[in-house]
MIRO-478929 format. One record per residue (C-alpha): residue number from 1; x, y negated, z negated. Coordinates in steps of 0.2 Angstrom, whole numbers, plus 2048, in hexadecimal, padded with zeros to 3 digits. Example, Ala and Ser with C-alpha at 12.3 -4.5 7.8 and 13.67 -1.06 7.14 Angstrom:
REM MIRO-478929
+-----+-----+-----+-----+
!   i !  px !  py !  pz !
+-----+-----+-----+-----+
!   1 ! 83E ! 816 ! 7D9 !
!   2 ! 844 ! 805 ! 7DC !
+-----+-----+-----+-----+
END
This chain:
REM MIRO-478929
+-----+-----+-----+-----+
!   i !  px !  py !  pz !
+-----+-----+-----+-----+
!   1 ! CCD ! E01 ! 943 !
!   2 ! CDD ! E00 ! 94C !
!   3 ! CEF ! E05 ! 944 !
!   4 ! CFB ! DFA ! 940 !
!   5 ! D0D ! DFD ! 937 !
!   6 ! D13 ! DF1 ! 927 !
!   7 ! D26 ! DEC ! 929 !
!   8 ! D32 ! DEB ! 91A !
!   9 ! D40 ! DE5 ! 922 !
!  10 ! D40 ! DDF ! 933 !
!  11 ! D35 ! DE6 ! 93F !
!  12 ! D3D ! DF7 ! 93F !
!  13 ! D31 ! E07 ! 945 !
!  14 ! D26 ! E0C ! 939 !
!  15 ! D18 ! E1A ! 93A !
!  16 ! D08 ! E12 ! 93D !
!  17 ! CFE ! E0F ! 92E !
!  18 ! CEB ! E0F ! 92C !
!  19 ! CE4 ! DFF ! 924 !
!  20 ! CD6 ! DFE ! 919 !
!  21 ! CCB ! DF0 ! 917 !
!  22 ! CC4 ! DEB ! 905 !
!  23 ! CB5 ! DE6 ! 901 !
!  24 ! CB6 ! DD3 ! 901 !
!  25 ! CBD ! DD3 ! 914 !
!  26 ! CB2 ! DD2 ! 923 !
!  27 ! CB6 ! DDC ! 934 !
!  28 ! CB5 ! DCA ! 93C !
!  29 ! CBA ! DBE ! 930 !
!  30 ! CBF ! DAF ! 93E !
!  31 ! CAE ! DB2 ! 946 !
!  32 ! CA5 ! DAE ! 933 !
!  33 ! CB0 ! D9F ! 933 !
!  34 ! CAD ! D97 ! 944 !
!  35 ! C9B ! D93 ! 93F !
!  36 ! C9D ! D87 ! 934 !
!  37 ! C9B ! D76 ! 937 !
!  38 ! CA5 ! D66 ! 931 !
!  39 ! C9A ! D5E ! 922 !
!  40 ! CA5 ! D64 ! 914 !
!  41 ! CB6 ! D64 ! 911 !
!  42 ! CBF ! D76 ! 90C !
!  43 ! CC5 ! D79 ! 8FC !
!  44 ! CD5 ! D7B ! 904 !
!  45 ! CDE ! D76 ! 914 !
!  46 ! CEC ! D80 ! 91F !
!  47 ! CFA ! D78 ! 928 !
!  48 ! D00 ! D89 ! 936 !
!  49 ! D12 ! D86 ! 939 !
!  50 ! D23 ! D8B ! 93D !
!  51 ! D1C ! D97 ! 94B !
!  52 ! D29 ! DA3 ! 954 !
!  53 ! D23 ! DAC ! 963 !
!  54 ! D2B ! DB0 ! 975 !
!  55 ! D25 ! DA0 ! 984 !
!  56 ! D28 ! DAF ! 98E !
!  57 ! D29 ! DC2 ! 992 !
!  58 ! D28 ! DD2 ! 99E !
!  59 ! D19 ! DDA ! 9A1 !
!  60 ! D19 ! DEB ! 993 !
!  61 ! D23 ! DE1 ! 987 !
!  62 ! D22 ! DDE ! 976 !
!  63 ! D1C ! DCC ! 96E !
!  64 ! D21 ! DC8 ! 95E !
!  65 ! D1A ! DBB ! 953 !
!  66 ! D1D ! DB1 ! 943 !
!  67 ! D15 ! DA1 ! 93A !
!  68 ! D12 ! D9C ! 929 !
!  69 ! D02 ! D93 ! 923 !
!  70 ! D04 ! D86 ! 914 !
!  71 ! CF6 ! D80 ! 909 !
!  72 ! CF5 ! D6E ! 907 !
!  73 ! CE8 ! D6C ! 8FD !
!  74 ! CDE ! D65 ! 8F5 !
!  75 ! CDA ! D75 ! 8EA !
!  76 ! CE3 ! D86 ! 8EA !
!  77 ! CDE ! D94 ! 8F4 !
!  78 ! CDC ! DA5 ! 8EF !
!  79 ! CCE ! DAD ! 8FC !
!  80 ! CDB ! DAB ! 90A !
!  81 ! CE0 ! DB5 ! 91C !
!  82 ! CEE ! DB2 ! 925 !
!  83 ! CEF ! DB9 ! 936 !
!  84 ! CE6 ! DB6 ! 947 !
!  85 ! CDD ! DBA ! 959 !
!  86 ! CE9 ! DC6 ! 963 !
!  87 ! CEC ! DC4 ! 975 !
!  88 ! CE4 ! DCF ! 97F !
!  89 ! CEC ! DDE ! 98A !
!  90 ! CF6 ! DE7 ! 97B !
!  91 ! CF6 ! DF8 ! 976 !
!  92 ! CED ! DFF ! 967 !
!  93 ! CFC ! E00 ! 95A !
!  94 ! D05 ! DEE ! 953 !
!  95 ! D14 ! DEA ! 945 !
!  96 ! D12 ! DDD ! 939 !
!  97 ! D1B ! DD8 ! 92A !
!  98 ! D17 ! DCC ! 91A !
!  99 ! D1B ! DC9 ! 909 !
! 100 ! D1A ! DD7 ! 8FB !
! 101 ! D09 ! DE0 ! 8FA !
! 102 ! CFF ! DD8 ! 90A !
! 103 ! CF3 ! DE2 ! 913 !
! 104 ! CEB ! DE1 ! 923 !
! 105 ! CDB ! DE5 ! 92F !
! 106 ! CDD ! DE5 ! 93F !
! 107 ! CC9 ! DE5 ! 948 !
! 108 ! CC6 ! DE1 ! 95B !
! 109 ! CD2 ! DD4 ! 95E !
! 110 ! CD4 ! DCD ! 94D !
! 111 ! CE2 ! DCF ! 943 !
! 112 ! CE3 ! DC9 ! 92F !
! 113 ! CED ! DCD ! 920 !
! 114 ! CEB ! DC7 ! 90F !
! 115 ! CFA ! DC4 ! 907 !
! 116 ! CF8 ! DC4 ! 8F1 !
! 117 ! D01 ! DB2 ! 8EE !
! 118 ! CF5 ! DA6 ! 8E9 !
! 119 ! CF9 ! D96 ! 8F3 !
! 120 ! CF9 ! D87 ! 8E9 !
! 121 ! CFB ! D75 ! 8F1 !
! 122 ! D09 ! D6B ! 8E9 !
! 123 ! D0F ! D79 ! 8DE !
! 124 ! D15 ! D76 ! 8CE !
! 125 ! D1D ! D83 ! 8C6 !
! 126 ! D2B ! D8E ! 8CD !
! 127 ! D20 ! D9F ! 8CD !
! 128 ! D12 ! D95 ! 8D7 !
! 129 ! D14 ! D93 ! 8EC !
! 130 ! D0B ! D89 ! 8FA !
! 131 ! D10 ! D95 ! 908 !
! 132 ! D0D ! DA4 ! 910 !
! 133 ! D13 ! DAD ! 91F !
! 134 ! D11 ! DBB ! 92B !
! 135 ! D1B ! DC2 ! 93B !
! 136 ! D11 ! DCE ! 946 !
! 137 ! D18 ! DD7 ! 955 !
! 138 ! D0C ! DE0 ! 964 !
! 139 ! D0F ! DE9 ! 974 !
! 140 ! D08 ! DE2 ! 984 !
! 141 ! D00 ! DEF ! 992 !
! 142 ! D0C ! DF2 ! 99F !
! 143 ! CFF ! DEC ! 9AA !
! 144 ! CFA ! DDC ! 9A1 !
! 145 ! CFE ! DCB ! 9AB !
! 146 ! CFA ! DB8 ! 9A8 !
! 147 ! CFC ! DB2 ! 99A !
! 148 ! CFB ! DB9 ! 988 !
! 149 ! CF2 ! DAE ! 97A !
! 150 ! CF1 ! DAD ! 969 !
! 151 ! CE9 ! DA5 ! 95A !
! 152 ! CF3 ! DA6 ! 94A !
! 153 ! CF0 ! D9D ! 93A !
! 154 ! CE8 ! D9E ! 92B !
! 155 ! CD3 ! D9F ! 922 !
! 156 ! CCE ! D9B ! 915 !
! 157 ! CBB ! D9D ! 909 !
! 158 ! CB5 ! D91 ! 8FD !
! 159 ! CB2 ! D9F ! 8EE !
! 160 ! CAE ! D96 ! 8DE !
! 161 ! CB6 ! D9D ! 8CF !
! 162 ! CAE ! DAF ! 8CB !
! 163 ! CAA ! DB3 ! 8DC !
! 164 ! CBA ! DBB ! 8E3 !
! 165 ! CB2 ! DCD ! 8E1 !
! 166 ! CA6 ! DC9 ! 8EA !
! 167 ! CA2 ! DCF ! 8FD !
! 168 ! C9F ! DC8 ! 90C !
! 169 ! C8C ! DCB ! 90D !
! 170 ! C8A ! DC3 ! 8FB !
! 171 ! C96 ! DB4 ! 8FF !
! 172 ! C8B ! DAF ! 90F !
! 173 ! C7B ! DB3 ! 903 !
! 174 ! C81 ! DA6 ! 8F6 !
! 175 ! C87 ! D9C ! 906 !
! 176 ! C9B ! D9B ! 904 !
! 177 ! CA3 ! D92 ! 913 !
! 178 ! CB1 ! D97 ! 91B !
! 179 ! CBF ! D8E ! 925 !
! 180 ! CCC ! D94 ! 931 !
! 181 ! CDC ! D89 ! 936 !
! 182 ! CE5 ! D91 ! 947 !
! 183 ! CF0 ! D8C ! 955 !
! 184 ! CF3 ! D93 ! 966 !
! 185 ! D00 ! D99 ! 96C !
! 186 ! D02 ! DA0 ! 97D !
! 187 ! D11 ! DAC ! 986 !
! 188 ! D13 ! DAE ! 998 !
! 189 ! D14 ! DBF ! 99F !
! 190 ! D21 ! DC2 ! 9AD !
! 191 ! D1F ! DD0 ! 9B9 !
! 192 ! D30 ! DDC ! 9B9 !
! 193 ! D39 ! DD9 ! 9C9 !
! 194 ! D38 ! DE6 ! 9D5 !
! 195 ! D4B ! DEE ! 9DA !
! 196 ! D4C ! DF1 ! 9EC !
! 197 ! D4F ! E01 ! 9F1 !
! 198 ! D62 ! E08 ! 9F6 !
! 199 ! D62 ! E0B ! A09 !
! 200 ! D64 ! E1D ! A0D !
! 201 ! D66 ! E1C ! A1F !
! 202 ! D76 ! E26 ! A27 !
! 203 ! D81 ! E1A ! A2F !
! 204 ! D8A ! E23 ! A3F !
! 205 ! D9B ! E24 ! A41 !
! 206 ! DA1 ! E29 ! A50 !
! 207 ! DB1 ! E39 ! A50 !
! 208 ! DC4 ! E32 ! A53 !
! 209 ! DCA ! E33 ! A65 !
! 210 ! DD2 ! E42 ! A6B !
! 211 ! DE5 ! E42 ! A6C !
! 212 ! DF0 ! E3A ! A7B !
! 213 ! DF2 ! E48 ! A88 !
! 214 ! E06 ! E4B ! A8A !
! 215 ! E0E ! E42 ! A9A !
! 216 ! E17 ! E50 ! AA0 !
! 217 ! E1C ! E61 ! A9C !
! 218 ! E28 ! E64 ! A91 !
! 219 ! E3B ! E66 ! A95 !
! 220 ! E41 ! E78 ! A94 !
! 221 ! E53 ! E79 ! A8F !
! 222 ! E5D ! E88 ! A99 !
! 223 ! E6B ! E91 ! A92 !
! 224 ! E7D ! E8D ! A9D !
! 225 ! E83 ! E9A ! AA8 !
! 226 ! E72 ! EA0 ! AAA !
+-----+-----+-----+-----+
END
């Protein structure tokens, strides 16, 4: 597992932190939800939107990401992810931030949180919210070029009622479908320009003339009567 860092406010440096996966979460959730095929309609449906990320930067820079995932029905969802496929060529440590109590696992190049708010389509009461959100933030390889591409969004299982504890291996034994809702971005990487080089070469200069040579001697003045 790699290490990412929460942010409270902002992405400000943080310590790295160790991530723990529960139970219910698979190592590679998107790869259990790509396999399923069209013939039923999830129990609930994300719109990604609102995306925030850089069209283009230098080679060793940092990318920072943010996009929020709304349900839109028809049933609320409570077995969600938000998060996504990482470009390739970063390093080993990332940033992220969420709402209150969100945790994440980081596997491969997967990336998902899962925030506590239950999303309900067309809320009704004040306490109840449709929306979620997430901003993440990795460091490109100094030596990484091309292009940089992601897949951020949102997933989501059909789990009936009483099954929430549940985990993975007993969701795909009673066959619980699972559905995942991304969109790609993609960031050009520039290569730093290269600054020439000062020239260090001597330039001659060549020594000042020599004085004008006198045109005669001087005149000696005598003392009269002498």
């Amino acid at each position: 597992m790699r290490r990412t860092s929460g942010i409270v406010a902002g992405l400000m440096l943080l310590a790295p932190l160790a991530v723990s996966v529960p139970a219910s979460a698979a190592p590679a959730l998107a790869s259990a939800a790509k396999g399923v095929t069209a013939k039923k309609a999830p129990f609930a449906n994300f719109k990604v939107h609102h995306i925030v990320y850089p069209k283009k930067v230098k080679a060793g820079a940092k990318i920072t990401y943010y996009f929020e995932i709304t349900n839109v029905g028809p049933h609320s969802a409570d077995y969600y992810y938000i998060g996504g496929i990482l470009p390739k060529g970063i390093i080993s440590t990332l940033k992220w931030n969420g709402p209150k109590n969100t945790t994440c696992t980081w596997e491969g190049n997967e990336f998902w949180c899962w925030p506590p708010p239950i999303l309900y389509p067309n809320p009704e009461e004040d306490w109840q919210t449709d929306t979620t959100w997430l901003t993440i933030q990795v460091t490109l390889n100094k030596k990484t070029r091309g292009t940089a591409t992601a897949k951020l969004g949102g997933m989501t299982f059909d789990v009936p009622t009483g099954a929430g504890d549940l985990d993975e291996k007993r969701l795909r034994e009673l066959g619980i479908k699972g559905w995942i809702f991304t969109k790609t971005v993609k960031t050009q990487i520039v290569a730093p320009s290269v600054k020439k080089k000062k020239s260090t070469k001597q330039v001659y200069v060549p020594p000042p003339p020599p004085p004008p040579k006198p045109d005669r001697a001087p005149t000696r003045n005598r003392k009269k009567g002498t």
